[in-house]
C-alpha positions as CSV (number, residue, x, y, z in Angstrom):
1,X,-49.2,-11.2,6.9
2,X,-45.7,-13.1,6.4
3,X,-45.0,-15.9,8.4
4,X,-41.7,-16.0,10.9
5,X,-38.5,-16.7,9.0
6,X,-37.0,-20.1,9.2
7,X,-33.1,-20.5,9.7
8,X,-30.7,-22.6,8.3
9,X,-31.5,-25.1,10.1
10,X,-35.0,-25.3,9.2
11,X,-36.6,-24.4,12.5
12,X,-39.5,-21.7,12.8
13,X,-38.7,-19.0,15.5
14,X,-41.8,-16.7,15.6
15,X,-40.2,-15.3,18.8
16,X,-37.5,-13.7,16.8
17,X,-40.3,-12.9,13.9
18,X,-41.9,-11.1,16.8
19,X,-38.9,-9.5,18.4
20,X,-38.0,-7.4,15.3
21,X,-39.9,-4.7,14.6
22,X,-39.3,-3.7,11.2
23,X,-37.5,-6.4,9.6
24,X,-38.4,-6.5,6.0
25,X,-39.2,-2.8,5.6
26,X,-37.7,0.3,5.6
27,X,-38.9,4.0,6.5
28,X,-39.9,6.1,3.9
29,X,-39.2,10.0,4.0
30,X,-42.2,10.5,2.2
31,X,-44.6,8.5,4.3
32,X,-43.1,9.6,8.0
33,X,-46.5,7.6,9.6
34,X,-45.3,4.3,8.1
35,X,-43.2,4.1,11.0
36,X,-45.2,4.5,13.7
37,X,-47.8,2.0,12.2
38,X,-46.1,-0.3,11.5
39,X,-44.2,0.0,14.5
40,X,-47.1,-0.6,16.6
41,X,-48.3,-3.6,14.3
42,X,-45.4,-5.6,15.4
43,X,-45.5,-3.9,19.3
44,X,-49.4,-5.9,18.8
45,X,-48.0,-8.8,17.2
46,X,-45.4,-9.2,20.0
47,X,-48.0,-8.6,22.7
48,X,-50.1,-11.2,21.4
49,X,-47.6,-13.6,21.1
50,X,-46.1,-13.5,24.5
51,X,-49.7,-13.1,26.2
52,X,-50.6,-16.6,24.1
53,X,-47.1,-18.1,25.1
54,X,-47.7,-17.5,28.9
55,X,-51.6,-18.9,28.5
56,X,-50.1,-22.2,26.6
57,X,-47.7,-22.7,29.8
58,X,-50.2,-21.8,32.4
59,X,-52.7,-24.8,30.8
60,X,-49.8,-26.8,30.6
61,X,-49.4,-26.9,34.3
62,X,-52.6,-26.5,35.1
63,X,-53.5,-30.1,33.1
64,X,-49.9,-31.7,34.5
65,X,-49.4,-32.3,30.1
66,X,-47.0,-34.2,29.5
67,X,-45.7,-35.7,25.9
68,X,-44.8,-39.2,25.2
69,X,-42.7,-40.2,21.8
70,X,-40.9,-37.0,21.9
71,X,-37.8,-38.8,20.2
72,X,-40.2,-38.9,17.2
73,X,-40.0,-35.2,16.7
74,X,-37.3,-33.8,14.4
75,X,-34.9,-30.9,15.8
76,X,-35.3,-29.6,12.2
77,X,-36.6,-30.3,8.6
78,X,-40.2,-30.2,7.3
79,X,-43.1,-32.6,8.9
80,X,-46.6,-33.3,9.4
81,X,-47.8,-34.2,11.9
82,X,-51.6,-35.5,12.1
83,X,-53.8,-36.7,14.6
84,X,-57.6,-35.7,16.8
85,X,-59.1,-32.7,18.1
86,X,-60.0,-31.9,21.7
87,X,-63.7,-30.2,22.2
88,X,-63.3,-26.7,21.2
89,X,-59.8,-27.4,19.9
90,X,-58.8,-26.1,23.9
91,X,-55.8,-28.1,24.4
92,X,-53.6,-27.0,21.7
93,X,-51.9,-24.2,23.0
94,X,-50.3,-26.7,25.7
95,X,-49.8,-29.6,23.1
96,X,-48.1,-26.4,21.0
97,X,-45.9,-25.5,24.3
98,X,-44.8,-29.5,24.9
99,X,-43.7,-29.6,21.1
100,X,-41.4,-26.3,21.6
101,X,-40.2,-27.7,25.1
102,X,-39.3,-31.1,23.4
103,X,-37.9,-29.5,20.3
104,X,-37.2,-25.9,20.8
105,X,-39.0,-25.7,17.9
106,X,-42.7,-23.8,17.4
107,X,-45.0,-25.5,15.5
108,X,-47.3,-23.9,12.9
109,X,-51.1,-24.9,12.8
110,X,-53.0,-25.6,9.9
111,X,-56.4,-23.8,10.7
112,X,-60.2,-24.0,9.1
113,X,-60.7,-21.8,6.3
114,X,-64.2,-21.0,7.8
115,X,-62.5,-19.3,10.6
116,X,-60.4,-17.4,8.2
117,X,-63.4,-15.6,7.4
118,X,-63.8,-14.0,10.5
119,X,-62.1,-10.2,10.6
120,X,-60.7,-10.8,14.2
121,X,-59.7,-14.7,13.8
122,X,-58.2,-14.1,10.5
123,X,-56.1,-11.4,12.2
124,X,-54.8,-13.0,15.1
125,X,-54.2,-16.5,13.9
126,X,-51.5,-15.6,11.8
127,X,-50.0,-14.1,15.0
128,X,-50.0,-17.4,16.8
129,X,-48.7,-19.4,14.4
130,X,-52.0,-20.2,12.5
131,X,-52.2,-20.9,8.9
132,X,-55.1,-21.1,6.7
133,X,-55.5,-24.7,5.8
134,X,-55.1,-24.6,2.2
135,X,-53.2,-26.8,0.3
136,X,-50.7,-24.0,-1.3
137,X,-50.6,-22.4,2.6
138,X,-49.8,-25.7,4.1
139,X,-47.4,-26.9,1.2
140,X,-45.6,-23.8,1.5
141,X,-45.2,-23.9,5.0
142,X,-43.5,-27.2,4.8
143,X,-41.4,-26.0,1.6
144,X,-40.2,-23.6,4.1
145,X,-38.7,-26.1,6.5
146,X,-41.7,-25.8,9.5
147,X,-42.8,-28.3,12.0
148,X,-46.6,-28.3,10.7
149,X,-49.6,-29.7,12.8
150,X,-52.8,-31.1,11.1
151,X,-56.1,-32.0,12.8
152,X,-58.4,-33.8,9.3
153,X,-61.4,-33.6,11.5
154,X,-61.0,-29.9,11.8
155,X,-64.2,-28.4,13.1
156,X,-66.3,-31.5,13.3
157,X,-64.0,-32.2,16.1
158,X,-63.9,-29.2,17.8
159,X,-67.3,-28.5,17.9
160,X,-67.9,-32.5,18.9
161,X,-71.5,-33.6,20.7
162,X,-70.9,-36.1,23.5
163,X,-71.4,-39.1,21.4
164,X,-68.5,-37.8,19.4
165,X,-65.8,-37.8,22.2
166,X,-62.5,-39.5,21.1
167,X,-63.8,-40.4,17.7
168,X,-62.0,-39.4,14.5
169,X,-63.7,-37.5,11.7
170,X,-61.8,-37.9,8.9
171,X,-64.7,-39.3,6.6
172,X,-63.6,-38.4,3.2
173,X,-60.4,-36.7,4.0
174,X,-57.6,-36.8,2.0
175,X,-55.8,-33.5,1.6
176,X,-53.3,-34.5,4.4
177,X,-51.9,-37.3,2.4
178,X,-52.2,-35.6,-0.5
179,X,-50.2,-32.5,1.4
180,X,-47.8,-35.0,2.7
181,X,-47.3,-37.1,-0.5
182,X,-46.8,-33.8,-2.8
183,X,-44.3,-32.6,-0.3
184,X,-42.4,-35.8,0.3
185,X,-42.2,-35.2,4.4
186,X,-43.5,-37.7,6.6
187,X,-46.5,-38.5,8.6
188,X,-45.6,-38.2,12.5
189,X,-49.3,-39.5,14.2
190,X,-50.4,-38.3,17.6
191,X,-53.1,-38.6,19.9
192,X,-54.5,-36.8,22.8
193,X,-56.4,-37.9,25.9
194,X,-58.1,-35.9,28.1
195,X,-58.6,-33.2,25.2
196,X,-62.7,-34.3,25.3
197,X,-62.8,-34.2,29.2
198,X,-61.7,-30.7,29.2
199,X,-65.8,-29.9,30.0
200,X,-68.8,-31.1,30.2
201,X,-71.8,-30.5,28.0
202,X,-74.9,-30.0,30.4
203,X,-78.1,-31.5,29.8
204,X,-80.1,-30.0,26.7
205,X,-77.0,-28.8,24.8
206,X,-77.8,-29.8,21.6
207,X,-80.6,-26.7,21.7
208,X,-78.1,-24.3,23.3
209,X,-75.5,-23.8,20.9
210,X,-73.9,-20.8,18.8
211,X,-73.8,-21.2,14.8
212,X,-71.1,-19.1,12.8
213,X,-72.2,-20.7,9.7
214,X,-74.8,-22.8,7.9
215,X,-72.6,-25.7,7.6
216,X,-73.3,-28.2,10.3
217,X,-69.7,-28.7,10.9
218,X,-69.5,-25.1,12.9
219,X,-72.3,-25.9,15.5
220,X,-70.3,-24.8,18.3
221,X,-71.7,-26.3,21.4
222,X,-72.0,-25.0,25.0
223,X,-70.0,-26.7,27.4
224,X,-69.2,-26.2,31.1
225,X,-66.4,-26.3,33.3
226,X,-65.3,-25.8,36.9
227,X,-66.4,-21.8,37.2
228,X,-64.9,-19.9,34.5
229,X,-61.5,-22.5,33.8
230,X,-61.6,-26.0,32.4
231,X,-62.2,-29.4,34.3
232,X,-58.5,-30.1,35.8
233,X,-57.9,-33.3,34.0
234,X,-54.8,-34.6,32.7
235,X,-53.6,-34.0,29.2
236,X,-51.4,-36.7,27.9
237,X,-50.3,-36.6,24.3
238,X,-48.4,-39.4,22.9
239,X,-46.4,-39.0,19.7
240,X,-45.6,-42.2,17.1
241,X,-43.1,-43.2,14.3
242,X,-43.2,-41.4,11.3
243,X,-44.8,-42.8,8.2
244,X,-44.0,-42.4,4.5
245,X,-46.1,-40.7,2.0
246,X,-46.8,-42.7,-0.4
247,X,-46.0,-41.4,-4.4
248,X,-47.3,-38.2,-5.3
249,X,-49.2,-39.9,-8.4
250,X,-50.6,-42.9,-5.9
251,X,-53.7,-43.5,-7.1
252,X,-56.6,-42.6,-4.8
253,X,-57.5,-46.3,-3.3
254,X,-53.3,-46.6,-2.2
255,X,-53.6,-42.9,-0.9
256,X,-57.4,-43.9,1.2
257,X,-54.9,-47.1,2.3
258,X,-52.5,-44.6,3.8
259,X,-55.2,-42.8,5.3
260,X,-56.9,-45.4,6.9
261,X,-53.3,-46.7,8.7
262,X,-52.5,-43.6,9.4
263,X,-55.7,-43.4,11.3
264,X,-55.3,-46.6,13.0
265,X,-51.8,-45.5,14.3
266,X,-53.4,-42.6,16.1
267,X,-55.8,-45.0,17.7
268,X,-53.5,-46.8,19.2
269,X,-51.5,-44.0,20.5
270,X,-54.7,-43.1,21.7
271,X,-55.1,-46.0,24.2
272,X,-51.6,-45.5,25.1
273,X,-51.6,-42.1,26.1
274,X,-54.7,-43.1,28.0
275,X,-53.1,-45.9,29.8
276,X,-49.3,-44.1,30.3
């Protein structure tokens, strides 16, 4: 599955990816059903899209989001930005929607490779602007020009227990400074509050809950909300100066260094999105 095509001026436009049936192929005479697959590939694609486009503005409006730092964002050129994961990863289609608001630009998501082994996931994802998070995927994606968004916790954020709320799990991690560093793009750190008050987890959840794989990490845990929708709290994501990779040859305690600031900087704009 290709990804959108990125303009001159380095901005991502899935939209238009979406809104060209065909582009990249031609018919062939002697395969007269190429068409109409393919055809209805993209008609899917574009479905998809715009039915996941109208769901990121409804949540918007329904959790009054609202973006803070926006000047930080580039209006084109490669970045990365990095910061925590609501429960269930729920709140990124809005944060996703704020960033194309601010920007006009659609951000591309770097994904858990566990959910790339799922026939349906692996499908769609792609769609959406998902890319597996590999370290060729990602770097290409940048090489490319996009607007690329990291979460280092990954799935041990999503599928958080309560003691876990607002906490960062990036124990370990450094393939996002590595990604940045090879790259030469900057860091852009952001934080989210109200992404772990989304639901609640009722009493005896750690028993109730649905594995898709051995690894602890994919524990997804059952959660409740108000009916079938999501408590109606307020998102609030707040977006910080960018930070500098260090060398692509930093040695691993400089590179743990830039981690561990780059962590601190999303704390902070985590108590100031929760006091904006």
């Amino acid at each position: 599955m290709s990804r959108p095509p990125v303009g001159q001026e380095g901005r991502a436009r899935p939209a238009a990816w979406l809104e060209a049936p065909g582009v990249g192929w031609q018919r062939s005479p002697a395969s007269p059903s190429f068409f109409s697959v393919e055809t209805l590939s993209c008609t899917a694609r574009r479905a998809v899209f715009r039915l996941a486009e109208a769901g990121a503005i409804l949540s918007a409006l329904y959790h009054r989001a609202r973006l803070l730092g926006a000047e930080h964002l580039p209006a084109q050129g490669p970045m990365l930005l990095v910061g925590n994961h609501g429960v269930w990863g729920y709140e990124t289609p809005a944060f996703f929607h704020l960033i194309h608001q601010a920007t006009g630009r659609y951000p591309l998501g770097l994904a858990e490779r566990g959910f790339f082994r799922i026939p349906l996931i692996r499908t769609v994802l792609p769609w959406l602007g998902g890319v597996e998070g590999t370290q060729e995927k990602a770097l290409s994606s940048l090489h490319e020009g996009h607007l690329v968004v990291c979460y280092p916790g990954g799935a041990r954020e999503t599928f958080k227990r309560p003691p876990g709320r607002y906490t960062l799990r990036w124990e370990g991690t450094l393939g996002f400074v590595r990604l940045a560093a090879q790259a030469r793009v900057p860091i852009v750190p952001f934080a989210g509050f109200g992404v772990d008050d989304t639901f609640l987890y009722p009493p005896g959840e750690e028993r109730l809950c649905l594995r898709i794989s051995d690894q602890e990490k994919y524990r997804m845990p059952l959660v409740v909300g108000l009916g079938p929708l999501p408590l109606p709290v307020r998102l609030t994501f707040a977006v910080g100066e960018p930070h500098e990779p260090p060398p692509a040859d930093a040695p691993e305690p400089r590179l743990r260094a830039f981690r561990d600031h780059v962590a601190d900087s999303v704390r902070r704009l985590l108590l100031r999105a929760c006091h904006a």
